[in-house]
C-alpha positions in Angstrom: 149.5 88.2 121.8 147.9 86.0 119.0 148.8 87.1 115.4 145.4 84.9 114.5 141.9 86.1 114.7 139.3 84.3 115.8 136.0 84.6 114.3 132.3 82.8 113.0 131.9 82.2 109.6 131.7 83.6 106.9 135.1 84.7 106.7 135.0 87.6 103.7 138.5 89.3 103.0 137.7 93.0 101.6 140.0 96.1 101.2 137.4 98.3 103.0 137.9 98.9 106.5 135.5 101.4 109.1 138.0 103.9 108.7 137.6 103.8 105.2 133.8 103.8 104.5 133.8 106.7 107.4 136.2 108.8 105.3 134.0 108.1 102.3 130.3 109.5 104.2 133.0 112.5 105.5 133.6 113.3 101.6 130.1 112.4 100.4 128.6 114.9 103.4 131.2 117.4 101.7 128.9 119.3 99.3 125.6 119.7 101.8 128.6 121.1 104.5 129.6 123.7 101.9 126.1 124.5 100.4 124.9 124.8 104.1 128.3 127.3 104.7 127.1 129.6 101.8 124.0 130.0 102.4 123.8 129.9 106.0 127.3 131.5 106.6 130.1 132.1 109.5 126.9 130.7 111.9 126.8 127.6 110.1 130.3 126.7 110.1 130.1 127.9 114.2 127.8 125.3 114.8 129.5 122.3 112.5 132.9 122.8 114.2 131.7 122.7 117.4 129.4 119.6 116.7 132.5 118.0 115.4 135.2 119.0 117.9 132.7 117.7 120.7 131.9 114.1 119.6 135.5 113.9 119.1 136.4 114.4 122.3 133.3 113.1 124.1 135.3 110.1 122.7 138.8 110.5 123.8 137.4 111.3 127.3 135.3 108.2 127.3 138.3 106.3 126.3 140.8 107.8 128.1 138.6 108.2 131.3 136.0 104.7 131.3 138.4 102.5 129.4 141.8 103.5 130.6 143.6 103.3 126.6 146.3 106.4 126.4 145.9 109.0 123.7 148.2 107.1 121.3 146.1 104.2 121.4 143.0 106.9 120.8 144.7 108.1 117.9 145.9 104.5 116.4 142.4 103.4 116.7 140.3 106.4 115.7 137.9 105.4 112.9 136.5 108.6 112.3 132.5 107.1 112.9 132.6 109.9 116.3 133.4 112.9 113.4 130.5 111.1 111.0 128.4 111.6 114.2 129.1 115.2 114.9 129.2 116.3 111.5 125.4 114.9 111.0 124.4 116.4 114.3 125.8 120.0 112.8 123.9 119.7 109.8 121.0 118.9 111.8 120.9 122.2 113.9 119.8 125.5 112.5 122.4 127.8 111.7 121.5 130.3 114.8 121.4 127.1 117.8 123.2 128.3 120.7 126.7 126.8 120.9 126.3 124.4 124.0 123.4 122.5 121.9 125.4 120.8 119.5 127.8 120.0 122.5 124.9 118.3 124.4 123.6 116.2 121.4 127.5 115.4 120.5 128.2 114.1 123.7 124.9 112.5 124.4 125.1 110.8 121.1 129.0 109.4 121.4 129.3 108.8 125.3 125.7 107.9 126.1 124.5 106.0 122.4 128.1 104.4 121.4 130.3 104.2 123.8 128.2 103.0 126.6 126.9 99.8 124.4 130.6 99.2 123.4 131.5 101.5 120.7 131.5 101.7 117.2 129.0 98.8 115.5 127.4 97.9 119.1 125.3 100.8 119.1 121.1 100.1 118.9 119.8 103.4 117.0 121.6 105.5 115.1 124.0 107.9 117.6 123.8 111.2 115.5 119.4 110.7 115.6 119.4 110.1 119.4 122.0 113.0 119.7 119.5 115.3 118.1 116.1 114.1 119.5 117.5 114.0 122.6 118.3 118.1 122.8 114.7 118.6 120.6 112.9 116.7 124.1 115.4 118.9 126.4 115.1 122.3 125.0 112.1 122.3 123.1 111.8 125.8 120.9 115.3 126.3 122.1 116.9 123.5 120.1 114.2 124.0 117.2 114.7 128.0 117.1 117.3 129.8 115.0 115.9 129.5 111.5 117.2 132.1 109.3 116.6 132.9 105.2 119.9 131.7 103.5 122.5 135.1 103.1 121.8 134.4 99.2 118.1 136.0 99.9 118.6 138.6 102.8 121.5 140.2 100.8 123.8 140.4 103.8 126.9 138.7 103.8 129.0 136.0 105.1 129.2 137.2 108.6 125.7 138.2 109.1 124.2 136.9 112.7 120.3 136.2 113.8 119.5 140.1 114.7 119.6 140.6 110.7 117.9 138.0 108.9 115.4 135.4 111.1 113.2 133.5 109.4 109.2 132.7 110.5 109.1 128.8 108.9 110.9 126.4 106.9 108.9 125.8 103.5 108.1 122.1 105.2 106.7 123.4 108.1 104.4 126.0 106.1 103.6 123.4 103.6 102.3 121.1 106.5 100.5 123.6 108.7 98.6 125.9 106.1 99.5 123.9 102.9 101.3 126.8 101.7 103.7 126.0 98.7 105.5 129.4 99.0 108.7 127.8 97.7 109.5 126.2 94.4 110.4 123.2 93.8 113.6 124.8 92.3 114.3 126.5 95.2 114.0 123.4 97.4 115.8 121.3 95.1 119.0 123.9 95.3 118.5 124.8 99.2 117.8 127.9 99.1 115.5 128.4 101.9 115.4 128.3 105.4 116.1 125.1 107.3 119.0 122.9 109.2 122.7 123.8 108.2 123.1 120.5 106.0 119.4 119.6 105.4 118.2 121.9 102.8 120.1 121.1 99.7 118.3 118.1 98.0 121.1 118.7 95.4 123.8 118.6 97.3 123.0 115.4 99.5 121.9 113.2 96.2 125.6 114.5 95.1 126.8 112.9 98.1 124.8 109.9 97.8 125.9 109.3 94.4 129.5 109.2 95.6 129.0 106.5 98.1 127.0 104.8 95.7 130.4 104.7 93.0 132.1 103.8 96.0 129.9 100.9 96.8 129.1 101.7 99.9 125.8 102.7 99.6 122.8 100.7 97.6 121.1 103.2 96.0 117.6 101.3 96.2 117.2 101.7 100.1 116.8 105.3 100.4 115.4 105.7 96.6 111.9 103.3 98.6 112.5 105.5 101.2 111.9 108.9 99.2 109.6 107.9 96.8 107.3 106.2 99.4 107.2 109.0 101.7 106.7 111.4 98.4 103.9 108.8 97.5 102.4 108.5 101.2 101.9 112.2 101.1 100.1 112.6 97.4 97.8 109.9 99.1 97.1 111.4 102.5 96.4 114.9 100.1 93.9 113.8 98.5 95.8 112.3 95.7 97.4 115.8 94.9 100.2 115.4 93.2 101.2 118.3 94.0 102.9 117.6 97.0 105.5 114.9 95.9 108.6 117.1 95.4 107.8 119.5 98.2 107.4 116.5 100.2 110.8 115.0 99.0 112.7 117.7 98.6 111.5 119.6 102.2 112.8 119.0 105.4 115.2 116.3 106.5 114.1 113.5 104.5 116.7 113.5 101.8 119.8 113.7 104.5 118.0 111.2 106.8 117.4 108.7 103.8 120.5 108.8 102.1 123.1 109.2 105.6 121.3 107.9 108.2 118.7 105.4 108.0 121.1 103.2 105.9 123.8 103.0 108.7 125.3 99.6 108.3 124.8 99.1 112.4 120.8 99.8 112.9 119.3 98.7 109.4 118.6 95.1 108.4 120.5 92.6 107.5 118.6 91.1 104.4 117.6 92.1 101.5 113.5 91.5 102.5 114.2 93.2 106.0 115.4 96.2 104.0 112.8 96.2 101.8 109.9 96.1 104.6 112.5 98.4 106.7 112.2 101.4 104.4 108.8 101.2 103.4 107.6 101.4 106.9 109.8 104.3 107.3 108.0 106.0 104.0 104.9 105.4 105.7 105.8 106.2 109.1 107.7 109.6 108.2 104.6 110.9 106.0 102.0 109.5 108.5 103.5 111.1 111.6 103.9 114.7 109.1 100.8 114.7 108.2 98.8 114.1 111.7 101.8 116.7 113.7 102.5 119.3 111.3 106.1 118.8 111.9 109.2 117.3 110.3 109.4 113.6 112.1 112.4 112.0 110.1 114.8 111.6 113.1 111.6 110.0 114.9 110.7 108.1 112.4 114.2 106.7 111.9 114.6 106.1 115.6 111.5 104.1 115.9 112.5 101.7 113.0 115.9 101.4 114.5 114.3 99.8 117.3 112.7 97.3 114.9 116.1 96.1 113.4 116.2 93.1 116.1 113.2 91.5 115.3 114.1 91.8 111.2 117.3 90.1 111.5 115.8 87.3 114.1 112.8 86.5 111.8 113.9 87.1 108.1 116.8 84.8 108.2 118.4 83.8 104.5 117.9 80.0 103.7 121.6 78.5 103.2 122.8 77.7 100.0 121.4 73.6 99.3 118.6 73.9 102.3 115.7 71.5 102.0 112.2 71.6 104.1 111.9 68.8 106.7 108.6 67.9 105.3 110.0 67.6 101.6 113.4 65.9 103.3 111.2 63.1 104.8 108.9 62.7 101.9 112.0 61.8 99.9 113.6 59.4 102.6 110.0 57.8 102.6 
């Protein structure tokens, strides 16, 4: 075998590897995981492990089964993107989801989203998104049931299951139904309400972001236009209330969505314009479709624009360094 690789320009030597930036998002998701843990408790960290543990090996079966590689070759070329995967699809389930629904959205998402279209940076939409829609459109209630008020707030403790402490509604989902603001924006900001495992924590996942953004892997101005323009979109749609910016920010899954999975590498533009125009749209988009349905729409939103991410990098192209018009080219020869 060739020691050479072969490969378009431009040819960019960097330390940073898949593996690495992976690791990284696993260390930056880190604080929500915990956060979710205490306040959610034994259920929560149930549903994570078994979100985890099934992308995983909805991988080594694809590999081992579809692509004939041994396990040493799974293990020599594991990158850790299948564990990114499952670990966003645990934080996106509620703490009392049955256990075979984060196994169908793992598996979905890894053998169905990645794999099939070639594996890690061939997929078209973001794996851990389509994972989750995907059981949402299957189960309905079921996949959206199992809300319960953090441990913190029902006094019971670590081990406490669904027959103690279910919730009615997440703060967004009140907030957008009735426009009832029951929970402060401290409270939102912290995570102390109802919600998805890894969701609720606005604190926790800007914490996270923060640490990809030291690590330079992460440019903090992509999901900052994303926030603030959803945030924005809704104070407009409200009359110009002001009052629902924070909830709006701080609510639901728009901080997890912004910050660790719209600005996948893989499915978001390649320019600098294309993001820009990218993550506005998806500002718009995700406070448009909340407002008209009542509902949290970030995955929907995100999978939409995914979608888009073709046509961005086809028609906003960066002009090469020394490029001249035609028109301005044959003036001059003239």
């Amino acid at each position: 075998m060739s020691k050479f690789v072969f490969g378009g320009s431009p040819h960019i030597k960097s330390p940073k590897t898949t593996k690495g930036i992976m690791i990284d998002v696993c260390i930056a998701l880190m604080p929500a995981v915990i956060v979710g843990i205490v306040f959610f408790g034994l259920n929560a960290l149930i549903v994570m492990l078994i979100s985890v543990a099934s992308a995983v090996l909805a991988e080594f079966l694809y590999k081992i089964c579809f692509m004939k590689k041994s396990p040493r070759d799974f293990v020599n070329e594991f990158d850790f993107t299948s564990m990114v995967t499952g670990l966003l699809i645990g934080m996106n389930m509620p703490p009392l989801a049955n256990w075979y629904i984060p196994v169908i959205a793992s598996f979905f998402a890894i053998m169905i989203v990645k794999m099939l279209f070639g594996g890690t940076g061939k997929n078209i939409v973001n794996p851990a998104i389509a994972g989750r829609i995907f059981v949402f459109l299957s189960f309905g209630i079921v996949a959206a049931n199992g809300f319960i008020e953090p441990i913190t707030n029902a006094g019971s403790g670590f081990f406490a299951t669904g027959d103690v402490v279910v919730a009615g509604s997440t703060p967004l989902g009140s907030m957008l139904k009735d426009g009832d603001f029951w929970a402060t924006n401290l409270q939102l900001f912290l995570g102390n309400v109802p919600g998805c495992i890894g969701e609720t924590s606005a604190a926790a996942l800007i914490a996270g972001g923060l640490y990809l953004v030291c690590r330079g892997e992460l440019d903090f101005r992509w999901p900052l236009i994303y926030i603030v323009v959803t945030g924005l979109m809704a104070v407009a749609l409200n009359g110009f209330n002001f009052n629902w910016f924070l909830p709006s920010i701080f609510s639901g899954g728009l901080m997890l969505g912004a910050i660790f999975m719209a600005t996948d590498y893989v499915t978001s533009p390649n320019t600098v314009l294309g993001n820009v125009i990218y993550f506005i749209a998806l500002g718009v988009i995700t406070a448009v479709l909340r407002h008209n349905n009542g509902t949290e729409v970030v995955s929907f939103a995100i999978l939409l624009m995914n979608l888009t991410v073709p046509l961005f990098d086809k028609y906003i192209v960066p002009k090469p360094f020394g490029f001249v018009k035609k028109a301005k080219q044959a003036k001059k020869e003239a």
